[in-house]
TORKOL-4160 file (C-alpha; in steps of 0.2 Angstrom, whole numbers, padded with zeros to 4 digits, m for minus):
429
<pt num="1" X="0158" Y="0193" Z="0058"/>
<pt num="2" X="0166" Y="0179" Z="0068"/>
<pt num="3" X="0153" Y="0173" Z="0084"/>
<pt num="4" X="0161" Y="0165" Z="0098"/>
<pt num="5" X="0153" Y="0150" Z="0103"/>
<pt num="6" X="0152" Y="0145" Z="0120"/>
<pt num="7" X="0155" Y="0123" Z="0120"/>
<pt num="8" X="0153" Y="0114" Z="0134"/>
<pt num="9" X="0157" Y="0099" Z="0142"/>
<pt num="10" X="0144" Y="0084" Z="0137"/>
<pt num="11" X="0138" Y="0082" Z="0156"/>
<pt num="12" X="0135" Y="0100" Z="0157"/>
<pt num="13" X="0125" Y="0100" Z="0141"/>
<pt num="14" X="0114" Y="0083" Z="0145"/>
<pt num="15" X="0112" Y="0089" Z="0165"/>
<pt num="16" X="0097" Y="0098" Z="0158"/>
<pt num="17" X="0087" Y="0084" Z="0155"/>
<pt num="18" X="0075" Y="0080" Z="0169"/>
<pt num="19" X="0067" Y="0064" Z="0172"/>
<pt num="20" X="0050" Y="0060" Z="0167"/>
<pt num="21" X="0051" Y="0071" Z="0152"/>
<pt num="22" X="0053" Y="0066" Z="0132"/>
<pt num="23" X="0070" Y="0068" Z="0124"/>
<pt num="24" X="0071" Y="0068" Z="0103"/>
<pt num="25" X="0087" Y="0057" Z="0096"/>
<pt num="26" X="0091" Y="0064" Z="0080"/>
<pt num="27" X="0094" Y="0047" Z="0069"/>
<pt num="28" X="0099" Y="0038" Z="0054"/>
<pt num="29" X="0116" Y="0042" Z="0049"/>
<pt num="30" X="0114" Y="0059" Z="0062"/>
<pt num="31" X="0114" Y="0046" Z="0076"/>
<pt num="32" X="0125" Y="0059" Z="0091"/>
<pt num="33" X="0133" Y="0041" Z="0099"/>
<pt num="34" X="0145" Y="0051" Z="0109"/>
<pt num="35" X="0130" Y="0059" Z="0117"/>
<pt num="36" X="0123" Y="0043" Z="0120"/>
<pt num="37" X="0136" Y="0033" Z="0127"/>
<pt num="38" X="0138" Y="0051" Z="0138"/>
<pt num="39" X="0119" Y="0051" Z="0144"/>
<pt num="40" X="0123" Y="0033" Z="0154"/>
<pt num="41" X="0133" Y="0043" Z="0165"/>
<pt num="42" X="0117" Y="0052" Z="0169"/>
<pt num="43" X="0107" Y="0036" Z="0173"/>
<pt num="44" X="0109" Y="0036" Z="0191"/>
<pt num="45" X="0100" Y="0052" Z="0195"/>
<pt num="46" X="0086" Y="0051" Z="0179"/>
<pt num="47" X="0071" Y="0041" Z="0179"/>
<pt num="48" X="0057" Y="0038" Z="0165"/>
<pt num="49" X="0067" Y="0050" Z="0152"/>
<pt num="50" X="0057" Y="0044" Z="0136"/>
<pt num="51" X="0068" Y="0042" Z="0121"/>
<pt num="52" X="0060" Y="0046" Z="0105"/>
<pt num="53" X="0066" Y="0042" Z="0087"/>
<pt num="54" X="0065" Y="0036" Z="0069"/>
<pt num="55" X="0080" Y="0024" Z="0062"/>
<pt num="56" X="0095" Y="0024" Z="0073"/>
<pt num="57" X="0114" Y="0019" Z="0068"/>
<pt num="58" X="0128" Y="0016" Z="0078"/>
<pt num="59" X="0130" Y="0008" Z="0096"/>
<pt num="60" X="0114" Y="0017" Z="0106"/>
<pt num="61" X="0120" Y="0012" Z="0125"/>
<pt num="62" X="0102" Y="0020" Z="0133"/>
<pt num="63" X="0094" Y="0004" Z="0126"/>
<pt num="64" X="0103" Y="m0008" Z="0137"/>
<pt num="65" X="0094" Y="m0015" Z="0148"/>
<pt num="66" X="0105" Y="m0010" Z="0165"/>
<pt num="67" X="0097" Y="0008" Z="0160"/>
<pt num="68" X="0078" Y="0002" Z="0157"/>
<pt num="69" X="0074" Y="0012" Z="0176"/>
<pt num="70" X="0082" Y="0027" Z="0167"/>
<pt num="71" X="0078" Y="0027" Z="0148"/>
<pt num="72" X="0065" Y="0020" Z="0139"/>
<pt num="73" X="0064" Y="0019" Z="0119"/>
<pt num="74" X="0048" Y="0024" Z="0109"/>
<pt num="75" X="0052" Y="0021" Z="0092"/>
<pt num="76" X="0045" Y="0028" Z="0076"/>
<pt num="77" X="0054" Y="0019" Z="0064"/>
<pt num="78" X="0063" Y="0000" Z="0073"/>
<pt num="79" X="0080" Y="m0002" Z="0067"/>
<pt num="80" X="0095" Y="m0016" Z="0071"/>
<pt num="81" X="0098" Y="m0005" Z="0089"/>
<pt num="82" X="0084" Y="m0005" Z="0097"/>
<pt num="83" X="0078" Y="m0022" Z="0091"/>
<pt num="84" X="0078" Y="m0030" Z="0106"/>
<pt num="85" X="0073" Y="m0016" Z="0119"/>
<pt num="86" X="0055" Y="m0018" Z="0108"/>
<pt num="87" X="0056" Y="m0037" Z="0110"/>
<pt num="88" X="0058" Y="m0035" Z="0126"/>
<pt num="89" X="0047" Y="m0025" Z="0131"/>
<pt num="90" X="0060" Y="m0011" Z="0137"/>
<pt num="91" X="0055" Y="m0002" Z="0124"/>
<pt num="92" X="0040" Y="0002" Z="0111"/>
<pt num="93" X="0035" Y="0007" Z="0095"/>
<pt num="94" X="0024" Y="0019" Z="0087"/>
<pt num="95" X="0015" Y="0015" Z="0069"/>
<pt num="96" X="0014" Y="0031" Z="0059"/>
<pt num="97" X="0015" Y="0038" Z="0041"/>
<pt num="98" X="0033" Y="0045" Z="0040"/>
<pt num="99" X="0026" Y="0060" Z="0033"/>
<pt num="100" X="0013" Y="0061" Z="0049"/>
<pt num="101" X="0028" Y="0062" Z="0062"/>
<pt num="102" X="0030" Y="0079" Z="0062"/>
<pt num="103" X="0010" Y="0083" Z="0067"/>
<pt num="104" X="0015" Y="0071" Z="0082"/>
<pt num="105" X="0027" Y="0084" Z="0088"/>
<pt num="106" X="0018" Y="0100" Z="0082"/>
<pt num="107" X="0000" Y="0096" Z="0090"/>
<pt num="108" X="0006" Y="0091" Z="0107"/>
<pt num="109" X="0003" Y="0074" Z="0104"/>
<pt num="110" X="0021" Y="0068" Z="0107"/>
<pt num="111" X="0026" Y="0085" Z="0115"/>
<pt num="112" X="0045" Y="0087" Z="0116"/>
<pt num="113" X="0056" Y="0094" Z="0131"/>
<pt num="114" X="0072" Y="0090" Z="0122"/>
<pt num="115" X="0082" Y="0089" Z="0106"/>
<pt num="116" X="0097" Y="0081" Z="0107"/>
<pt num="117" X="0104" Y="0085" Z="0085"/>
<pt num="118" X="0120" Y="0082" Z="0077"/>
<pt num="119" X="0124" Y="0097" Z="0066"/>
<pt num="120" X="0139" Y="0105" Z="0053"/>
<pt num="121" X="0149" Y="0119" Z="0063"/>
<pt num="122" X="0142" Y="0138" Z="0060"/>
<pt num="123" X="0145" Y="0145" Z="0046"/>
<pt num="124" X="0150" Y="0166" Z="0048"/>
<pt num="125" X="0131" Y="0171" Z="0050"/>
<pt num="126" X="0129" Y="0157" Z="0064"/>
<pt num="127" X="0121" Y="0145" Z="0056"/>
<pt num="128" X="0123" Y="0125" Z="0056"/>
<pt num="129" X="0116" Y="0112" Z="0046"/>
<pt num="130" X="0106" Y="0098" Z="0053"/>
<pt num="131" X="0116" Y="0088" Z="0039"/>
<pt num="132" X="0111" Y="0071" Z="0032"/>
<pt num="133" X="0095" Y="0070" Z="0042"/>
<pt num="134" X="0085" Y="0083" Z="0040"/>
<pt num="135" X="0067" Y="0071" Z="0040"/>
<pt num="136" X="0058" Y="0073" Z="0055"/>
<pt num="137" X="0073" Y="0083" Z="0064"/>
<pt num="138" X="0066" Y="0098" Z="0057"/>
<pt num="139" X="0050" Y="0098" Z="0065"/>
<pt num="140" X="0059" Y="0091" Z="0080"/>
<pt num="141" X="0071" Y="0107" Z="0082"/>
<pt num="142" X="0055" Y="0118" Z="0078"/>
<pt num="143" X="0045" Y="0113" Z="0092"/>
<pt num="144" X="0056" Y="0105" Z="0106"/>
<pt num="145" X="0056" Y="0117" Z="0122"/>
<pt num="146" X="0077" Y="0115" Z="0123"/>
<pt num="147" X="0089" Y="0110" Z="0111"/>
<pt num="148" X="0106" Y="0101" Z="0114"/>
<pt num="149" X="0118" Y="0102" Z="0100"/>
<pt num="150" X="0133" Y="0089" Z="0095"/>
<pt num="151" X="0144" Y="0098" Z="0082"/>
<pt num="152" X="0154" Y="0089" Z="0070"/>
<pt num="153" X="0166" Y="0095" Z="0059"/>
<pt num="154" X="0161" Y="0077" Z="0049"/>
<pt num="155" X="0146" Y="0083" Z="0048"/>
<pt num="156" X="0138" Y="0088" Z="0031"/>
<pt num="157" X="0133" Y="0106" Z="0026"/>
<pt num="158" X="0117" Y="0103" Z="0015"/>
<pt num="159" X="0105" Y="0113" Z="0009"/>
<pt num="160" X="0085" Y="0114" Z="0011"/>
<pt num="161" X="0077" Y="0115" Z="0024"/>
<pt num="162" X="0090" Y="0109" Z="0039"/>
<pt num="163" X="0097" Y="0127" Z="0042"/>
<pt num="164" X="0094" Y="0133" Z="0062"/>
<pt num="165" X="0105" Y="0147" Z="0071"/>
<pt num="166" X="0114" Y="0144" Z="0086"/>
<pt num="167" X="0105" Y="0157" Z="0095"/>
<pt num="168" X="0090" Y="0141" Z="0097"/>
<pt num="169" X="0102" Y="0130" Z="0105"/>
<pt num="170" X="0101" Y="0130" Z="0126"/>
<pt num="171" X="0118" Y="0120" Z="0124"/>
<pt num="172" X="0132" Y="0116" Z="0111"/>
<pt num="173" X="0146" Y="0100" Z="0112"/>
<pt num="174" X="0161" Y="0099" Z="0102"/>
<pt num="175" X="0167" Y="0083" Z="0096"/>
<pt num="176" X="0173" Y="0077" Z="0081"/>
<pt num="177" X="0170" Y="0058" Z="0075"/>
<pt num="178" X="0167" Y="0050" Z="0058"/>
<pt num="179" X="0146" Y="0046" Z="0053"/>
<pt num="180" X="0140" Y="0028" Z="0050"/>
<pt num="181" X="0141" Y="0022" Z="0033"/>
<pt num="182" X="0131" Y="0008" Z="0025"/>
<pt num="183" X="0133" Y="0001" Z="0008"/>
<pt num="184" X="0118" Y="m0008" Z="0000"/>
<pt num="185" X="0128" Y="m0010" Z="m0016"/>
<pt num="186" X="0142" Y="m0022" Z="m0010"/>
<pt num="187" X="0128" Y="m0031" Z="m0005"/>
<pt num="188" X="0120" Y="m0035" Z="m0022"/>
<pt num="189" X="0115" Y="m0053" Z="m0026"/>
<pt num="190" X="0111" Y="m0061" Z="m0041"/>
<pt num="191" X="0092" Y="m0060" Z="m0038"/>
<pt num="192" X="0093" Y="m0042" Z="m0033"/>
<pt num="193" X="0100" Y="m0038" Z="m0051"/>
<pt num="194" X="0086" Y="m0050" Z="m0061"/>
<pt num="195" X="0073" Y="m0038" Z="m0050"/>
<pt num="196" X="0084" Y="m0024" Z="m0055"/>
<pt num="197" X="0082" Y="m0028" Z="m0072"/>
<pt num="198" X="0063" Y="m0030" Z="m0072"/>
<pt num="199" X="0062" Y="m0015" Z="m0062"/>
<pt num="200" X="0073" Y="m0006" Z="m0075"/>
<pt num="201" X="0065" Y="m0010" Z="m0090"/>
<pt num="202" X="0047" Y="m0003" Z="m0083"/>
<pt num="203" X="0057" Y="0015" Z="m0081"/>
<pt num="204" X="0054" Y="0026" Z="m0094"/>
<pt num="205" X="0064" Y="0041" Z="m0098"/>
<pt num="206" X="0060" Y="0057" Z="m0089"/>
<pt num="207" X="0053" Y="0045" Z="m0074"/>
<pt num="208" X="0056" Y="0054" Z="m0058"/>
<pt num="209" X="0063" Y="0042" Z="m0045"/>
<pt num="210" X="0059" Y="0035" Z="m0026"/>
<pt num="211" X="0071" Y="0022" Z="m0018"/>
<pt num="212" X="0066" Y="0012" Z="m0002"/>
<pt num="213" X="0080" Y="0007" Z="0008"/>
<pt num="214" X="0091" Y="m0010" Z="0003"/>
<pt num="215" X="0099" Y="m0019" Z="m0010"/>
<pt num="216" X="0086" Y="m0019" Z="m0024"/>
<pt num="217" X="0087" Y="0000" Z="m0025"/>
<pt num="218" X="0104" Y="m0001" Z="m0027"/>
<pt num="219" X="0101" Y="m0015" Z="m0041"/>
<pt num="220" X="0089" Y="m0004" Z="m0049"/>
<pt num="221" X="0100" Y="0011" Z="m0049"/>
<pt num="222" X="0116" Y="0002" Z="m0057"/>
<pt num="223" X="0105" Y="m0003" Z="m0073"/>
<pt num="224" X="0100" Y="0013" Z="m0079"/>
<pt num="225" X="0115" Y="0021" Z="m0087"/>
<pt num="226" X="0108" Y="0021" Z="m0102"/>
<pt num="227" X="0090" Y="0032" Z="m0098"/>
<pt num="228" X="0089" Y="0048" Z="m0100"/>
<pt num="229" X="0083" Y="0063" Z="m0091"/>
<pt num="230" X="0076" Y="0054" Z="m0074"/>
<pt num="231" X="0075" Y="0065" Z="m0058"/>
<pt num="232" X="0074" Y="0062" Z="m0040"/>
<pt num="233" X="0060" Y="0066" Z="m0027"/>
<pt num="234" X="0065" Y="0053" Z="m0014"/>
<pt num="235" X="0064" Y="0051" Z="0006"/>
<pt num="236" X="0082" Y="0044" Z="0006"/>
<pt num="237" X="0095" Y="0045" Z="m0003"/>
<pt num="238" X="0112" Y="0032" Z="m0008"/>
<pt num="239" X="0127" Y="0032" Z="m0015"/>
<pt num="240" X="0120" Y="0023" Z="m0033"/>
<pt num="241" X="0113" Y="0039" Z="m0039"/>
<pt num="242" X="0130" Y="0050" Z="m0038"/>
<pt num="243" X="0135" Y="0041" Z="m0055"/>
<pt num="244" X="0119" Y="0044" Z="m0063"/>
<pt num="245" X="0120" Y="0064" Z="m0057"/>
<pt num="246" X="0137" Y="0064" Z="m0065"/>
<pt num="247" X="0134" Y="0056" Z="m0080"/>
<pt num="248" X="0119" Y="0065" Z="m0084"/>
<pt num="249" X="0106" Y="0053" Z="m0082"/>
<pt num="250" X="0098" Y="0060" Z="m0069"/>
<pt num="251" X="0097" Y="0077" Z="m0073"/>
<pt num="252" X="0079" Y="0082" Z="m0064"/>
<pt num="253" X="0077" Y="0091" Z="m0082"/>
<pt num="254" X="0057" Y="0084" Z="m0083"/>
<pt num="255" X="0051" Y="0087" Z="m0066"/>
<pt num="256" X="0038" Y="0095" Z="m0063"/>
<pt num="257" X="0043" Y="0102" Z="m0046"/>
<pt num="258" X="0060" Y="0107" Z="m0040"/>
<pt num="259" X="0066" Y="0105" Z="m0056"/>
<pt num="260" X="0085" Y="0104" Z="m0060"/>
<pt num="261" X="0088" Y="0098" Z="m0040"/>
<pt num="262" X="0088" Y="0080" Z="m0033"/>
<pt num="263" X="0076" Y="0082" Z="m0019"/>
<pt num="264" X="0078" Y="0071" Z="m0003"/>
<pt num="265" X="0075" Y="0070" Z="0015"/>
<pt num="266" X="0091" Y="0060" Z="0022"/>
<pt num="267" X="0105" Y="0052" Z="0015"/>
<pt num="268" X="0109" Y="0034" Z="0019"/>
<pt num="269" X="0128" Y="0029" Z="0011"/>
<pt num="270" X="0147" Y="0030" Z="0013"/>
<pt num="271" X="0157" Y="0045" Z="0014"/>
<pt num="272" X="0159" Y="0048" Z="m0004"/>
<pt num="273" X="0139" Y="0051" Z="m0002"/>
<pt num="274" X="0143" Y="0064" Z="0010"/>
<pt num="275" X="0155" Y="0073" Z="0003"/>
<pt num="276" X="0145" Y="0074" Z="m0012"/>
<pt num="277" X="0131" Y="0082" Z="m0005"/>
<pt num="278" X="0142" Y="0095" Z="0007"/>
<pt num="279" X="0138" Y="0110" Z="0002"/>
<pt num="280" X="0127" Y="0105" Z="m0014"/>
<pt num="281" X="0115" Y="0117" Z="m0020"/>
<pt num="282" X="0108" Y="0103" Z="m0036"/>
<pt num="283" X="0103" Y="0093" Z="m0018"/>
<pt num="284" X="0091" Y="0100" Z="m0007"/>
<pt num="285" X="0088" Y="0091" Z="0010"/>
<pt num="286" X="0068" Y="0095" Z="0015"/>
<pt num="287" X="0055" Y="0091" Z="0027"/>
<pt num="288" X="0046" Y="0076" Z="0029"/>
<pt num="289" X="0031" Y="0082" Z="0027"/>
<pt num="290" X="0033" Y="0090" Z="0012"/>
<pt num="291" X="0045" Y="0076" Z="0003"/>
<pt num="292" X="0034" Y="0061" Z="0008"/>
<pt num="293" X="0015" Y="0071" Z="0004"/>
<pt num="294" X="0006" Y="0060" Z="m0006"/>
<pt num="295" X="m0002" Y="0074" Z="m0014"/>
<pt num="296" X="0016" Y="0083" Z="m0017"/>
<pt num="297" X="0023" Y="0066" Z="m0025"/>
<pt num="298" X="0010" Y="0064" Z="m0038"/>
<pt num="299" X="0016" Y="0081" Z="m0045"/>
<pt num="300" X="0030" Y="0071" Z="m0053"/>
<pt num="301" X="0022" Y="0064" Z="m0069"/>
<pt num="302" X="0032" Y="0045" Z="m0070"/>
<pt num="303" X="0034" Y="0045" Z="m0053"/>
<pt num="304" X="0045" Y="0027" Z="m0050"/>
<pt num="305" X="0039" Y="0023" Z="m0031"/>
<pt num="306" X="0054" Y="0005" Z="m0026"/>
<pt num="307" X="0051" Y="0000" Z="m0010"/>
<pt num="308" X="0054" Y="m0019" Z="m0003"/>
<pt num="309" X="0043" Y="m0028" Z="0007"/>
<pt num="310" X="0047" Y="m0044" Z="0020"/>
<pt num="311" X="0033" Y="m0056" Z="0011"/>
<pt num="312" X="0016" Y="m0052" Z="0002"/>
<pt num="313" X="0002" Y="m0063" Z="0005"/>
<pt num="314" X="m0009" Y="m0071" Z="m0011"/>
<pt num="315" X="m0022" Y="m0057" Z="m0010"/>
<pt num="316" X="m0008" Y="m0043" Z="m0011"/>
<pt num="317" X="m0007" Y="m0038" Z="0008"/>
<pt num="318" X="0014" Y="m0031" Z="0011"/>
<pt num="319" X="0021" Y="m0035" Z="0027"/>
<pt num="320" X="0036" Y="m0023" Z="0027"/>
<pt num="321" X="0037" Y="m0019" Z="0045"/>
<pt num="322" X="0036" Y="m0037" Z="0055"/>
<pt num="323" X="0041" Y="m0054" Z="0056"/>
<pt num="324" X="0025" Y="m0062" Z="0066"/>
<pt num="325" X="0026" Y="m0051" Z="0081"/>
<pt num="326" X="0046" Y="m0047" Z="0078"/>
<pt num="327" X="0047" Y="m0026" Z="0076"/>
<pt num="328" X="0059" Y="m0029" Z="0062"/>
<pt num="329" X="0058" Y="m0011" Z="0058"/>
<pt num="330" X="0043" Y="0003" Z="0053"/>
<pt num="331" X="0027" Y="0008" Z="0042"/>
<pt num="332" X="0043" Y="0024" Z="0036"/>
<pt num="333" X="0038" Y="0032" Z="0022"/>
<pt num="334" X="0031" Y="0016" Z="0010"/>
<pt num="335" X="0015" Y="0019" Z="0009"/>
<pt num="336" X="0017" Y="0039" Z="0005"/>
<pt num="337" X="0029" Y="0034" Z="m0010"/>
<pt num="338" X="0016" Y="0019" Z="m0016"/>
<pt num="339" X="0001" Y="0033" Z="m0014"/>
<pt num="340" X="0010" Y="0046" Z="m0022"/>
<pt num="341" X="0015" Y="0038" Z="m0035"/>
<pt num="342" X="m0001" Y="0030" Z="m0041"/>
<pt num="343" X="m0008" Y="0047" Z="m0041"/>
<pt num="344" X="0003" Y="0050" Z="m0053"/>
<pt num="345" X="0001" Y="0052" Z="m0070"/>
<pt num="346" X="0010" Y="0036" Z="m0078"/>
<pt num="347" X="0018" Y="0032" Z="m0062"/>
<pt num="348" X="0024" Y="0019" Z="m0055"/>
<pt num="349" X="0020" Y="0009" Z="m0038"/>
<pt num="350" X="0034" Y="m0006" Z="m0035"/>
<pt num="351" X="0034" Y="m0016" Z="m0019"/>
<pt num="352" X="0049" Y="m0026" Z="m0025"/>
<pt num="353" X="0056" Y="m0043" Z="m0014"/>
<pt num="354" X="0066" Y="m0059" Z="m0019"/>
<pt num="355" X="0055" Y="m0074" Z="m0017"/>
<pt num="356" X="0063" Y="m0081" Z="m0003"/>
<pt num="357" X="0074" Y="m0075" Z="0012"/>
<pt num="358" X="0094" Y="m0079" Z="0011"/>
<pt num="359" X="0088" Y="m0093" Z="0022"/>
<pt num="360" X="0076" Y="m0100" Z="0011"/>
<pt num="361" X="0060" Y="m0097" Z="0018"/>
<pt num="362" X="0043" Y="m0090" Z="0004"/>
<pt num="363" X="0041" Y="m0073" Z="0005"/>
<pt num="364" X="0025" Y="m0075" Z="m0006"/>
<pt num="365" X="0014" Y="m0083" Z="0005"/>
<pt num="366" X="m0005" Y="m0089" Z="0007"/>
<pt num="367" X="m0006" Y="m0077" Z="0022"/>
<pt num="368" X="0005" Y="m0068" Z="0033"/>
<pt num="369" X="0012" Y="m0072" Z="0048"/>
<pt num="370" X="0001" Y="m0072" Z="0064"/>
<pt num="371" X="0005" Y="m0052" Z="0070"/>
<pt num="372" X="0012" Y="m0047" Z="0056"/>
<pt num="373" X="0008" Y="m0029" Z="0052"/>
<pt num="374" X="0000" Y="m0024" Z="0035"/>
<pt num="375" X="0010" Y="m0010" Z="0028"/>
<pt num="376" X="0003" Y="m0009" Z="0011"/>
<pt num="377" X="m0014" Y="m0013" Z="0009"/>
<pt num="378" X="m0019" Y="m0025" Z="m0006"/>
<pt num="379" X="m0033" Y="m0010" Z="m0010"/>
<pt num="380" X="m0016" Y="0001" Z="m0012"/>
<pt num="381" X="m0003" Y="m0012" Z="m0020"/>
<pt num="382" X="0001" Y="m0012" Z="m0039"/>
<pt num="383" X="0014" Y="m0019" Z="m0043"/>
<pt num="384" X="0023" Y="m0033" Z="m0036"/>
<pt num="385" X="0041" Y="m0039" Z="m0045"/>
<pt num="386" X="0053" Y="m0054" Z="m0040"/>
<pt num="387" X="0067" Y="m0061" Z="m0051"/>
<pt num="388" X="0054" Y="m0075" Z="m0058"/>
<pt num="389" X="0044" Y="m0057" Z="m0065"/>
<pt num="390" X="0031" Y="m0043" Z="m0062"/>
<pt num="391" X="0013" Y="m0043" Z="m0055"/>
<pt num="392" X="0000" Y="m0029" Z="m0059"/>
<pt num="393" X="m0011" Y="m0032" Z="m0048"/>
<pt num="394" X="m0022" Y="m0016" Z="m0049"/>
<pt num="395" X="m0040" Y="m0018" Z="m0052"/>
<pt num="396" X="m0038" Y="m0037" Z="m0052"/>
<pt num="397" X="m0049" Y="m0051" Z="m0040"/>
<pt num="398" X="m0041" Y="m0060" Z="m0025"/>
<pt num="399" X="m0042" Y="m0077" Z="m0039"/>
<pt num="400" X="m0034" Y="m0069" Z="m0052"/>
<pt num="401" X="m0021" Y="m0059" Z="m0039"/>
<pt num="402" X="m0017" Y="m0077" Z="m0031"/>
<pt num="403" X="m0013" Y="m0083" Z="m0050"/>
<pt num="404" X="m0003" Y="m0066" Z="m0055"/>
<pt num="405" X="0006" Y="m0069" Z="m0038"/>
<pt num="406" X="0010" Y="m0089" Z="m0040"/>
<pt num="407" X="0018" Y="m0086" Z="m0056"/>
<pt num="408" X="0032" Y="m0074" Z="m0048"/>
<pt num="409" X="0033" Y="m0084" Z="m0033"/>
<pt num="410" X="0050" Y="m0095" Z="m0032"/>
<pt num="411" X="0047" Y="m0114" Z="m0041"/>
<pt num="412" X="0046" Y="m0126" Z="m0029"/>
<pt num="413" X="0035" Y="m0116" Z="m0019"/>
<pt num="414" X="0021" Y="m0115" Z="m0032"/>
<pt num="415" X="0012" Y="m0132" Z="m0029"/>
<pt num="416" X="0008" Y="m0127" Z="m0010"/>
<pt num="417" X="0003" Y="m0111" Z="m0015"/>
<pt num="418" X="m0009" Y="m0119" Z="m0030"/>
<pt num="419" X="m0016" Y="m0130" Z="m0017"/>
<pt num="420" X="m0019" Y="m0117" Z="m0003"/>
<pt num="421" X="m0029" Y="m0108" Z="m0018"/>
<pt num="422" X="m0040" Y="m0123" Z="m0024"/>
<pt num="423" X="m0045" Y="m0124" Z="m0004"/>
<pt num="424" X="m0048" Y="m0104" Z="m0002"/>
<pt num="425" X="m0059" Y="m0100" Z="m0019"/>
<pt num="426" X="m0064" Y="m0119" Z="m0023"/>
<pt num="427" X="m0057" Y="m0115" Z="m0042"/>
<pt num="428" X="m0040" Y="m0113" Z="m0047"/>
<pt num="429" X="m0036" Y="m0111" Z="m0064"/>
């Protein structure tokens, strides 16, 4: 049966959003932009309309600061444009377990009055997909009183758990444009692939596999043609694994749930990514709560947890989040990944980070920046890898986890950090 479908015009669509109400911005590469830059137009007659969100890609016009009487961002998850509404103060930011966001819509704690999701078209049954980001877009659509949705031709049919029927939606906009793509992989140094290395060489075959968002992942994922039987249980995904899928590395043969499917929760790439994963059934697109549960994770025996970190302190404290008081980004989905996989058997935890910034400054420090925001606690951290090598620092004391640290810190920063020691602990050997 073919169902007619009844698009309107964007301003008909976003005239139902009231002010003093709380809308949901479906993000990452899901970003509805055309909506966005629409919504401006509304300014004049909205006030206090609270924009809620994880990642965002793309221009996001609502954020400038001529619309701050109209709209004003609380972010789950800070990203590159929203930045400076947060410093701002136009805006806000919410820490939270990624895999805790959904609780925040289902328990009324952040109640939603509207959805604004960009979907695939309707399939013949009336079905679209919520694409590339299904994350916390799931628990969004489920529990938000009105729905708006953006349909885009572009957009990825994937499978899992994004599937909702037109029948939910209070109003539907056509518009074809292309998604946002990013490539981490271009962007790979000659650090990133001696952490690659490291990082590669402590993967076993049959390892199931998380990657944190990046250029390290990437690194990691280019040196492992020659493993065998890895899987993938992963909040994002990239383009690096659609070589491995192909060529039989990853083959999801040894997991011990969902096995023979890569399982993921948004996809982060270029448009080969996306036309690999349209219409996919070997990659299933679930959500959040379920993909980033600690205790669903550690299922996976050799479960590979990468994730980066902006500097780690000499006691094992992460800051992934903040630069000082700076909202770089958010807590995301690191410390259910480095949970997860310590719970599992023979896994993995990896907080991976070059020893200091394109600019030069130590990300191994003697302590974190004043207001920066501890993402992975050093009672959580395991292992900590730059290009000088790995520290395990599980089960060590904050001397020996200052000495494990030094060694992988860059050179010419080791004689501060040695004397900083001998004035903390007295003894420094």
């Amino acid at each position: 049966m073919v169902h007619p479908y009844n698009y309107v015009t964007a301003k008909e669509a976003l005239s139902i959003i009231e002010s003093n109400t709380r809308v949901f911005i479906h993000g990452s590469m899901c970003t509805p932009t055309y909506l966005l830059h629409e919504l401006t137009k509304e300014a004049e007659r909205l006030q206090n309309v609270e924009l809620v969100s994880i990642s965002l890609k793309g221009e996001v016009p609502v954020e400038d600061a001529q619309y701050s009487d109209a709209f004003k961002m609380n972010s789950l998850f800070v990203s590159t444009p929203v930045r400076k509404a947060v410093a701002e103060g136009r805006g806000d930011f919410v820490p939270v377990f990624l895999s805790d966001i959904p609780d925040l819509f289902k328990n009324d704690i952040l109640p939603l009055d509207t959805a604004i999701v960009q979907v695939s078209p309707p399939d013949k049954q009336g079905y679209v997909s919520l694409g590339v980001s299904v994350d916390i877009a799931r628990a969004a659509v489920d529990n938000a009183k009105r729905i708006i949705a953006l349909i885009n031709p572009r957009m990825p049919r994937t499978h899992g758990d994004g599937m909702i029927h037109t029948d939910r939606f209070a109003k539907m906009v056509f518009h074809e444009a292309e998604l946002p793509e990013e490539s981490y992989g271009s962007k790979v140094g000659e650090n990133e692939l001696k952490i690659g290395k490291l990082i590669s060489d402590m993967i076993e075959n049959g390892s199931t596999l998380q990657m944190g968002i990046g250029t390290i992942p990437d690194a990691v994922l280019s040196l492992l043609g020659n493993h065998k039987d890895l899987g993938v249980h992963t909040e994002m995904m990239s383009d690096g694994v659609i070589d491995l899928i192909e060529s039989d590395v990853i083959n999801n043969r040894k997991k011990k749930i969902h096995p023979n499917k890569s399982v993921t929760s948004f996809a982060l790439g270029t448009r080969k990514l996306y036309d690999y994963v349209d219409d996919n059934p070997s990659v299933v697109f679930l959500d959040i709560d379920y993909v980033n549960d600690p205790h669903v994770i550690q299922r996976n025996p050799k479960m590979i947890a990468i994730n980066s970190a902006i500097e780690v302190d000499l006691t094992g404290q992460v800051c992934s989040d903040s630069i000082g008081t700076y909202q770089y980004s958010g807590i995301g989905g690191q410390m259910d990944f480095i949970r997860g996989a310590a719970l599992s058997k023979g896994g993995k935890p990896i907080i991976a980070l070059t020893s200091r910034t394109k600019h030069g400054q130590p990300r191994i420090v003697p302590f974190l920046n004043e207001g920066a925001g501890v993402v992975t606690t050093r009672g959580h951290v395991h292992y900590v890898v730059t290009e000088y090598g790995v520290a395990y620092l599980f089960g060590k004391n904050l001397r020996q986890r200052a000495k494990l640290l030094i060694d992988i810190a860059h050179p010419d920063d080791r004689e501060a950090l040695e004397k900083y020691c001998f004035e903390r602990f007295k003894v420094f050997n």
